[in-house]
mmCIF file of the N, C-alpha and C atoms, coordinates in Angstrom:
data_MODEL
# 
_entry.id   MODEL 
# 
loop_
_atom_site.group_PDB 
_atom_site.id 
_atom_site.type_symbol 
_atom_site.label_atom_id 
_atom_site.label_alt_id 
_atom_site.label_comp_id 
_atom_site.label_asym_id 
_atom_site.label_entity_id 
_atom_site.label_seq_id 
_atom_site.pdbx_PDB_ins_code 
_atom_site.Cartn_x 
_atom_site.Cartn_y 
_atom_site.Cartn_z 
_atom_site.occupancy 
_atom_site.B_iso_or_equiv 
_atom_site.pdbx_formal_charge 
_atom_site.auth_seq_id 
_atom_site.auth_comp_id 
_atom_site.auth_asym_id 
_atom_site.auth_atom_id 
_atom_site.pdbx_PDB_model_num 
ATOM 1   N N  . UNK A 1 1  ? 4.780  -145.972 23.774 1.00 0.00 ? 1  UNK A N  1 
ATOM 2   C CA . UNK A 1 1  ? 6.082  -145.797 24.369 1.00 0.00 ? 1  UNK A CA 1 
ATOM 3   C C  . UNK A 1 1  ? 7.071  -146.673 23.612 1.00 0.00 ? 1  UNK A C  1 
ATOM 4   N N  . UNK A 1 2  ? 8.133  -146.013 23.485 1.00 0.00 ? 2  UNK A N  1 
ATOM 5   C CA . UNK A 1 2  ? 9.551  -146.683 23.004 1.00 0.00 ? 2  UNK A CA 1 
ATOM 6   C C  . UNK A 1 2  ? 10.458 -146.536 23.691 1.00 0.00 ? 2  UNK A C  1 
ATOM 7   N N  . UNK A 1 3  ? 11.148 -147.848 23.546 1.00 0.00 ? 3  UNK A N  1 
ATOM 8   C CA . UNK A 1 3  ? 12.771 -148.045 24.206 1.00 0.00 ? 3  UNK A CA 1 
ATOM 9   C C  . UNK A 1 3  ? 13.789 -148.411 23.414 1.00 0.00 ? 3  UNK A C  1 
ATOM 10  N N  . UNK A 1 4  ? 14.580 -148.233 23.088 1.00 0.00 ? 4  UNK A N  1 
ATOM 11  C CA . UNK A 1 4  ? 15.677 -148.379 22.086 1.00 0.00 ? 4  UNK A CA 1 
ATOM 12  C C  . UNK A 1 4  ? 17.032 -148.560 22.666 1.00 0.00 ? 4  UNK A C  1 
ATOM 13  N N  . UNK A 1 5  ? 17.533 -149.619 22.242 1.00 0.00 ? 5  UNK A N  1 
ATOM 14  C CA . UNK A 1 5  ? 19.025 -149.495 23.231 1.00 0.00 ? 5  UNK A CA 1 
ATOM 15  C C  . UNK A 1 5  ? 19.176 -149.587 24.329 1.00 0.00 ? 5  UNK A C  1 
ATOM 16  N N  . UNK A 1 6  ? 18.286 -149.936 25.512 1.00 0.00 ? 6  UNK A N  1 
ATOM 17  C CA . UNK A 1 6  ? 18.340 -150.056 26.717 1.00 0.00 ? 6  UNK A CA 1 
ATOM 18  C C  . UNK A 1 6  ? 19.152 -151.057 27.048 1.00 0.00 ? 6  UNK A C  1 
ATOM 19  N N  . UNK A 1 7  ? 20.525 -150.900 27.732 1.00 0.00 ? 7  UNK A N  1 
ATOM 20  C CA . UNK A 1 7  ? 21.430 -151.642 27.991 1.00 0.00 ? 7  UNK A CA 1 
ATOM 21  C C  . UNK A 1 7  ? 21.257 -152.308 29.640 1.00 0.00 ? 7  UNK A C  1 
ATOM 22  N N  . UNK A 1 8  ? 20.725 -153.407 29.700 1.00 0.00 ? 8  UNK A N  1 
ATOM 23  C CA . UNK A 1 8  ? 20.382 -154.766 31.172 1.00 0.00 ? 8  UNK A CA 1 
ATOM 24  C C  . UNK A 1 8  ? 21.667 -155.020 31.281 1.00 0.00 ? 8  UNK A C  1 
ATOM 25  N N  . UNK A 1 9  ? 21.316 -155.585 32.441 1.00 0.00 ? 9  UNK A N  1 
ATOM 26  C CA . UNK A 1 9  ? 22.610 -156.477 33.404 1.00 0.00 ? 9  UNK A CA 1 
ATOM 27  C C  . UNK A 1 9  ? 22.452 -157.870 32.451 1.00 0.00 ? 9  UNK A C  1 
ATOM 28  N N  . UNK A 1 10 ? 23.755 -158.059 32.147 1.00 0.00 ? 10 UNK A N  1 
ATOM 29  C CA . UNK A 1 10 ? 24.075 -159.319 31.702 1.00 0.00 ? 10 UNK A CA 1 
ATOM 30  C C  . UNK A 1 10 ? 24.078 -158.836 30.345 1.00 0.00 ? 10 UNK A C  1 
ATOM 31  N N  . UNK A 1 11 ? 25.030 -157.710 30.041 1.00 0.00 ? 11 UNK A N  1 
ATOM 32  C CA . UNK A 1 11 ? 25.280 -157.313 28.635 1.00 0.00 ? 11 UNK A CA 1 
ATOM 33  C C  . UNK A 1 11 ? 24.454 -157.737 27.574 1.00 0.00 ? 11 UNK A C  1 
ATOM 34  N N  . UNK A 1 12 ? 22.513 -157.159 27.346 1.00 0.00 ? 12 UNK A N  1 
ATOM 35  C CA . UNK A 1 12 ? 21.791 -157.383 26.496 1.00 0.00 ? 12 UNK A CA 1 
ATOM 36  C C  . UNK A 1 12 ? 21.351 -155.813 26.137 1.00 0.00 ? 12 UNK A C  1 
ATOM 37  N N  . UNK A 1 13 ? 21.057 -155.725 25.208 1.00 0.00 ? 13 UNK A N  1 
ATOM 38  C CA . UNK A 1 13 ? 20.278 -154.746 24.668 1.00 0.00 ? 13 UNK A CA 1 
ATOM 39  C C  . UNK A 1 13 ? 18.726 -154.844 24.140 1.00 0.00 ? 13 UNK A C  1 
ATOM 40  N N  . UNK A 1 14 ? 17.972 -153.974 24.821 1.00 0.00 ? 14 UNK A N  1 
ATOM 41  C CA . UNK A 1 14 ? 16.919 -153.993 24.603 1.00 0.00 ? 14 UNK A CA 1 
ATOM 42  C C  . UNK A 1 14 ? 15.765 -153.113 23.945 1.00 0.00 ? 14 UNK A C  1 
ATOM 43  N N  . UNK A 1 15 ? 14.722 -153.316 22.734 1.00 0.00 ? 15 UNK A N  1 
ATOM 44  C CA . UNK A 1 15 ? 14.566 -152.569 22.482 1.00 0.00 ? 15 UNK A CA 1 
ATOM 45  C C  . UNK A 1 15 ? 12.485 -153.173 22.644 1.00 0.00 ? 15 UNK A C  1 
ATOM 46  N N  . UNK A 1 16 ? 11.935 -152.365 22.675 1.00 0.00 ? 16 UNK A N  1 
ATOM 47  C CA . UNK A 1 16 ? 10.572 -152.963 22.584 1.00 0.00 ? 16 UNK A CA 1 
ATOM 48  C C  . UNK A 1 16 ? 9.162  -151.140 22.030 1.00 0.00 ? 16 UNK A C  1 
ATOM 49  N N  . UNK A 1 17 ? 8.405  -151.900 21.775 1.00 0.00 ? 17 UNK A N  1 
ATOM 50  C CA . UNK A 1 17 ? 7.426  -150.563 21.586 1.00 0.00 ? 17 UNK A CA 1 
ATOM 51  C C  . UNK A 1 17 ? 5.823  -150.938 22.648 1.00 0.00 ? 17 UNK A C  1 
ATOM 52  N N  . UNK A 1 18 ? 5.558  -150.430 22.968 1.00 0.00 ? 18 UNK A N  1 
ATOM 53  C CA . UNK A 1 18 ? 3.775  -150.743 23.568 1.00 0.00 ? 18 UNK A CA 1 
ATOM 54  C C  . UNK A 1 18 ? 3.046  -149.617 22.783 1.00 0.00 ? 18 UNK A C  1 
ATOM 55  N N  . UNK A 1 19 ? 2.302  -149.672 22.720 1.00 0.00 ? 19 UNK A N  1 
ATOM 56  C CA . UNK A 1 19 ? 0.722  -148.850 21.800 1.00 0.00 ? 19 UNK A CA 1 
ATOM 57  C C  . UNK A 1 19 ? -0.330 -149.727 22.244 1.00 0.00 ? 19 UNK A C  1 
ATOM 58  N N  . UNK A 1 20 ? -1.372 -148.191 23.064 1.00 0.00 ? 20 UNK A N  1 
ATOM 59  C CA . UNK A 1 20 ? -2.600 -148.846 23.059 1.00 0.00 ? 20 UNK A CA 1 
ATOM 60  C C  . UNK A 1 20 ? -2.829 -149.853 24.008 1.00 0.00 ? 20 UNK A C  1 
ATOM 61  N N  . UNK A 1 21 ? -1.769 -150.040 25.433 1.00 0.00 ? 21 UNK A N  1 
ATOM 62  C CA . UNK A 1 21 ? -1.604 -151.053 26.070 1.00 0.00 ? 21 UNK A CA 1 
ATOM 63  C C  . UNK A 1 21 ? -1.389 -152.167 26.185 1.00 0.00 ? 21 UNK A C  1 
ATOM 64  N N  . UNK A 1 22 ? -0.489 -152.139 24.908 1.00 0.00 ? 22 UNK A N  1 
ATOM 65  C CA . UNK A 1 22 ? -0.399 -153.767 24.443 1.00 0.00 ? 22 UNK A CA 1 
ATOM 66  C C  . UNK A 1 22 ? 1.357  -153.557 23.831 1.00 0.00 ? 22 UNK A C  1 
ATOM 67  N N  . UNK A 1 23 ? 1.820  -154.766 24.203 1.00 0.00 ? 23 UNK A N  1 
ATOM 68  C CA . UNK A 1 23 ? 2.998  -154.725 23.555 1.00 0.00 ? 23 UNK A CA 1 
ATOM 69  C C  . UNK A 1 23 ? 3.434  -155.052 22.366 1.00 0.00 ? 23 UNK A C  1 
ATOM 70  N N  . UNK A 1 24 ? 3.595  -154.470 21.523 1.00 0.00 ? 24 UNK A N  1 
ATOM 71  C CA . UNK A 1 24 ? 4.035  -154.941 20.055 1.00 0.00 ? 24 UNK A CA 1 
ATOM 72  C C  . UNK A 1 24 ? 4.700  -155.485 19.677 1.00 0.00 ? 24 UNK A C  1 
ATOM 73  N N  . UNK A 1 25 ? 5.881  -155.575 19.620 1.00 0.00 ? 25 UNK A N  1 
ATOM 74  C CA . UNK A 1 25 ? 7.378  -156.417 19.924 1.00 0.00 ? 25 UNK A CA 1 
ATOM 75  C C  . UNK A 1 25 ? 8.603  -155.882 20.891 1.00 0.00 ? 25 UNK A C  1 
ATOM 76  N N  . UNK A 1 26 ? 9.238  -157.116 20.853 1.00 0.00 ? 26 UNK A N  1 
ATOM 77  C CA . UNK A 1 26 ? 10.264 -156.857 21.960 1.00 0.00 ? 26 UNK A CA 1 
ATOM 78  C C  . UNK A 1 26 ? 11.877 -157.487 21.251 1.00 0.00 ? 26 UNK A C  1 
ATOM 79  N N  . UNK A 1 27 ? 12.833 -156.895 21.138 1.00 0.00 ? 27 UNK A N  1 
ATOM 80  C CA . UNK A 1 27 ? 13.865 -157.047 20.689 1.00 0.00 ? 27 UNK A CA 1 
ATOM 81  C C  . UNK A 1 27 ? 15.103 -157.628 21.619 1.00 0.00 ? 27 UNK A C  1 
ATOM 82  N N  . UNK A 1 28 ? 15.853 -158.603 21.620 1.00 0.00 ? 28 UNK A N  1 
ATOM 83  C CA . UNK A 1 28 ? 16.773 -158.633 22.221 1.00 0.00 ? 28 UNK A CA 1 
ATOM 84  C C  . UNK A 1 28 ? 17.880 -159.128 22.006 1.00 0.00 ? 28 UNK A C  1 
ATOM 85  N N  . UNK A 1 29 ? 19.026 -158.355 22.367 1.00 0.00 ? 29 UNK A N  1 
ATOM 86  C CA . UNK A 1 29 ? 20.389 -158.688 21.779 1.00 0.00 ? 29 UNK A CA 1 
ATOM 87  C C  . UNK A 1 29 ? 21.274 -159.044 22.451 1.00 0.00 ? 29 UNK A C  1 
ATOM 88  N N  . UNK A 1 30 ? 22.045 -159.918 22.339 1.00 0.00 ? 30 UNK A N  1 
ATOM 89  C CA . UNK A 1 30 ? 23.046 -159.815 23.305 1.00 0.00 ? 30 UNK A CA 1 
ATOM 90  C C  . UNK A 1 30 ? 24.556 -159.423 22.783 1.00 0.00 ? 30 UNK A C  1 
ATOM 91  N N  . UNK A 1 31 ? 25.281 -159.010 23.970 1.00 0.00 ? 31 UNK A N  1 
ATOM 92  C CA . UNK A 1 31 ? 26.620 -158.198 23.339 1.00 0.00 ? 31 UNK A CA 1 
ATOM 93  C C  . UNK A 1 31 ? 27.831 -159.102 23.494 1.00 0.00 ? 31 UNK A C  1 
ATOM 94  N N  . UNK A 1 32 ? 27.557 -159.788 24.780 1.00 0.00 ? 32 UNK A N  1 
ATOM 95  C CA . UNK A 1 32 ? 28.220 -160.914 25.190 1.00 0.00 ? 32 UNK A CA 1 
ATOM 96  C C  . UNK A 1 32 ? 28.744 -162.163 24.118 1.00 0.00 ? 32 UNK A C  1 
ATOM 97  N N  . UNK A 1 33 ? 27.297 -162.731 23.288 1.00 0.00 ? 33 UNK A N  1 
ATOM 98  C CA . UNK A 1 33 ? 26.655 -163.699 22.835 1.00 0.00 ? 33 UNK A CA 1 
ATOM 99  C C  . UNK A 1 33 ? 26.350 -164.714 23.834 1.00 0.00 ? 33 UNK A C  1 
ATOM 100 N N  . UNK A 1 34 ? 26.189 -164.199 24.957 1.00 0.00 ? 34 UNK A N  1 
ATOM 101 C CA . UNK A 1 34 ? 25.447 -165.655 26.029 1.00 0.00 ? 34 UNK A CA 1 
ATOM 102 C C  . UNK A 1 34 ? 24.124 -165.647 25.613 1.00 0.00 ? 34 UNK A C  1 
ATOM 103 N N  . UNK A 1 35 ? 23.572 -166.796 26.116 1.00 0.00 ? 35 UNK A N  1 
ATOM 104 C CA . UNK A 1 35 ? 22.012 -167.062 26.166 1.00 0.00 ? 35 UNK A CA 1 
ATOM 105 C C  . UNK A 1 35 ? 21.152 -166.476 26.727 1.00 0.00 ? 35 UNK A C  1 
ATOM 106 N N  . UNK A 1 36 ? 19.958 -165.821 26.283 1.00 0.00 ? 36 UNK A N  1 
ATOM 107 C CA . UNK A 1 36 ? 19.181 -164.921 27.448 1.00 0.00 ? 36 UNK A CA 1 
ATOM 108 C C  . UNK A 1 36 ? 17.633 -165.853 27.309 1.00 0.00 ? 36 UNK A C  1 
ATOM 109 N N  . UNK A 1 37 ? 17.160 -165.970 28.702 1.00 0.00 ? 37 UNK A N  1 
ATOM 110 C CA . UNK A 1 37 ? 15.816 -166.825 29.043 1.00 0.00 ? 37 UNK A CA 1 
ATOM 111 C C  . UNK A 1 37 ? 14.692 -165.446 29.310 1.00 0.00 ? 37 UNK A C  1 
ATOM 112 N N  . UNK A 1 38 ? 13.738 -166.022 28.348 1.00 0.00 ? 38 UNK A N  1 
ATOM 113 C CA . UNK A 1 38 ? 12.606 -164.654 28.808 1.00 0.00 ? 38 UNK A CA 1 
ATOM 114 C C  . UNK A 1 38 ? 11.326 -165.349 29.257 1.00 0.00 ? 38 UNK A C  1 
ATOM 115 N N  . UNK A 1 39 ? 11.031 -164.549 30.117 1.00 0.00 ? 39 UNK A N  1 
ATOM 116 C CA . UNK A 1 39 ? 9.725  -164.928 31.145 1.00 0.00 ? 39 UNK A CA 1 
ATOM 117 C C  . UNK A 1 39 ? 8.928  -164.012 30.260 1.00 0.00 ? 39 UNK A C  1 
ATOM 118 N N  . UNK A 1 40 ? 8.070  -164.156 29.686 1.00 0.00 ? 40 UNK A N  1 
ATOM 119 C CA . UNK A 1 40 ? 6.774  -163.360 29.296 1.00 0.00 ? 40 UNK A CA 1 
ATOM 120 C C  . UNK A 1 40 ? 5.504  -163.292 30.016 1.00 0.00 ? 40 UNK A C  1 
ATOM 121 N N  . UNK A 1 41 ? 4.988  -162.212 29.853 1.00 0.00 ? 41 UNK A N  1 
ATOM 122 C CA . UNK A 1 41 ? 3.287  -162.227 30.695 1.00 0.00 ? 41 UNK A CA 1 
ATOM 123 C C  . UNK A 1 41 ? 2.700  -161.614 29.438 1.00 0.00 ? 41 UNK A C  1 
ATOM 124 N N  . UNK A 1 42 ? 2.646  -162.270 28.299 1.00 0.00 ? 42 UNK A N  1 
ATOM 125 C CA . UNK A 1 42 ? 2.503  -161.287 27.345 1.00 0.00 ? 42 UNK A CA 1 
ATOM 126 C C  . UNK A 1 42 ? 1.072  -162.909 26.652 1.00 0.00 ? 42 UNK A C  1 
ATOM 127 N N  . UNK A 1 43 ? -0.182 -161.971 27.032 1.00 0.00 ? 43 UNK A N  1 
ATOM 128 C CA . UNK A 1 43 ? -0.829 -162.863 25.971 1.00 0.00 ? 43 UNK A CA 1 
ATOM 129 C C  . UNK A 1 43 ? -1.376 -163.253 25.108 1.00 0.00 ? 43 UNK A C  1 
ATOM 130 N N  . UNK A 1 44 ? -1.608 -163.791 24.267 1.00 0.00 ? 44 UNK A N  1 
ATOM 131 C CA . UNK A 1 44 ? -1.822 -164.414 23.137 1.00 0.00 ? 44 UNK A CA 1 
ATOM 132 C C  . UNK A 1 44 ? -0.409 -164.960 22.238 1.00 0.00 ? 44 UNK A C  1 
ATOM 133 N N  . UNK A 1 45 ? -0.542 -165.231 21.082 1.00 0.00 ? 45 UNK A N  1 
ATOM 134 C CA . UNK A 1 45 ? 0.722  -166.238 20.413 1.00 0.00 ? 45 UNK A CA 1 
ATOM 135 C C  . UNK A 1 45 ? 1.827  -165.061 20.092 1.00 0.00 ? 45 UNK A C  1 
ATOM 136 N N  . UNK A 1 46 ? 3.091  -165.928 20.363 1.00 0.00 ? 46 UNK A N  1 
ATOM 137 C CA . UNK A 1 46 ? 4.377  -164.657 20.349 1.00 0.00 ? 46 UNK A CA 1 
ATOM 138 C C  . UNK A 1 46 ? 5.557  -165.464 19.386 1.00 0.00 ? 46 UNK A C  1 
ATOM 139 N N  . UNK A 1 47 ? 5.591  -164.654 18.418 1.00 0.00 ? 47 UNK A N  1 
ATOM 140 C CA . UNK A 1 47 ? 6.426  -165.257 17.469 1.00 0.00 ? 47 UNK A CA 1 
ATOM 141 C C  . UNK A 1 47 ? 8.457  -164.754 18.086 1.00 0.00 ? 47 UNK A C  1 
ATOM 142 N N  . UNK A 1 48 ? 8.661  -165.539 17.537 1.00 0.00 ? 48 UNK A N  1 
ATOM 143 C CA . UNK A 1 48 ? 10.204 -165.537 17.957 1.00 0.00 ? 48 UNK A CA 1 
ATOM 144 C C  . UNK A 1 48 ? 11.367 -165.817 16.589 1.00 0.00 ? 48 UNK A C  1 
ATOM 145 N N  . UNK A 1 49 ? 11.868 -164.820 16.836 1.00 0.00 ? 49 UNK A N  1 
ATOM 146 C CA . UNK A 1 49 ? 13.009 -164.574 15.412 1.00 0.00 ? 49 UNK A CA 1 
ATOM 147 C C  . UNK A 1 49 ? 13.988 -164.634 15.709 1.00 0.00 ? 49 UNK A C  1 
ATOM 148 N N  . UNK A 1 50 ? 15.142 -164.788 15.040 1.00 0.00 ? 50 UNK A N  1 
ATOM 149 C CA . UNK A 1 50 ? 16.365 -164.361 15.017 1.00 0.00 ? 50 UNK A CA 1 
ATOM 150 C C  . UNK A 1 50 ? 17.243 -163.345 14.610 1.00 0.00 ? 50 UNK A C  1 
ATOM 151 N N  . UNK A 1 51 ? 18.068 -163.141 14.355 1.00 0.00 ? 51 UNK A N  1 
ATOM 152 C CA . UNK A 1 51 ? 18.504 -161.834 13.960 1.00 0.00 ? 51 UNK A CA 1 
ATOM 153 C C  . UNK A 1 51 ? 18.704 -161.775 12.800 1.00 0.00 ? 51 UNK A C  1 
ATOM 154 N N  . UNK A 1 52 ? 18.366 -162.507 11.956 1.00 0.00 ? 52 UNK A N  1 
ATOM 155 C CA . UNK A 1 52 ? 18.143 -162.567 10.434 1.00 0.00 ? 52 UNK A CA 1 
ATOM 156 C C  . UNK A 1 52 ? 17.002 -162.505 9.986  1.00 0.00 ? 52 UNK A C  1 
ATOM 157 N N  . UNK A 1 53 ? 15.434 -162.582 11.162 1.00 0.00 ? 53 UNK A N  1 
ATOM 158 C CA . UNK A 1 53 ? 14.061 -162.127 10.994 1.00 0.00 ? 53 UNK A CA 1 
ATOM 159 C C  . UNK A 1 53 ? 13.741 -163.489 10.534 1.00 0.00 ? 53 UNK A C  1 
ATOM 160 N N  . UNK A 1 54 ? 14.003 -164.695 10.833 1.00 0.00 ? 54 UNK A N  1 
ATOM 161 C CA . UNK A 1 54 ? 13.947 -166.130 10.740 1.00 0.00 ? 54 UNK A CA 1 
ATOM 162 C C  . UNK A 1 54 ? 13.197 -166.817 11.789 1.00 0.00 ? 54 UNK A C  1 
ATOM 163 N N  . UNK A 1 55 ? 12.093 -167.683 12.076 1.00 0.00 ? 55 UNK A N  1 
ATOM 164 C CA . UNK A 1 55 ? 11.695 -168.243 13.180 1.00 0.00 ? 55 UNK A CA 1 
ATOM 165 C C  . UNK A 1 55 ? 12.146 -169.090 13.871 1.00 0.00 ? 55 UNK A C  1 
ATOM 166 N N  . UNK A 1 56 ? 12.592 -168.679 15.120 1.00 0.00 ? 56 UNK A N  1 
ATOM 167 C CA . UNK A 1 56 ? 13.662 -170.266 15.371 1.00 0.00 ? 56 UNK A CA 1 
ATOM 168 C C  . UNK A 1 56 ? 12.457 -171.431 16.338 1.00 0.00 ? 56 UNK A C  1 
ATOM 169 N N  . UNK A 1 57 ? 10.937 -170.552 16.258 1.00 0.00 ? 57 UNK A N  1 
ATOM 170 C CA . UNK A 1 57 ? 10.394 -172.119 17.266 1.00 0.00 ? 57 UNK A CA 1 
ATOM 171 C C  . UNK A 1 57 ? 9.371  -172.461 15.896 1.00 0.00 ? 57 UNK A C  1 
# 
């Protein structure tokens, strides 16, 4: 399954893929530029980028 563009409360855009019951990545933008906090249930190690495909942890 894919989502592309899914526009949330609190002006973010969201995009993510699952395959195989597992989530692959998850994209998120904001339109605002406020800060967005993500709760994950997602497990094993989860890399985190920026919008230049840069690691920010």
């Amino acid at each position: 399954m894919t989502v592309h563009g899914f526009r949330t409360q609190g002006a973010f855009l969201l995009s993510a893929v699952r395959e195989g019951g597992a989530t692959r990545w998850v994209r998120l933008a904001s339109e605002a530029g406020a800060p967005c906090v993500v709760r994950r249930g997602i497990a094993g190690p989860v890399e985190v980028r920026d919008a230049r495909g840069r690691r920010t942890e």
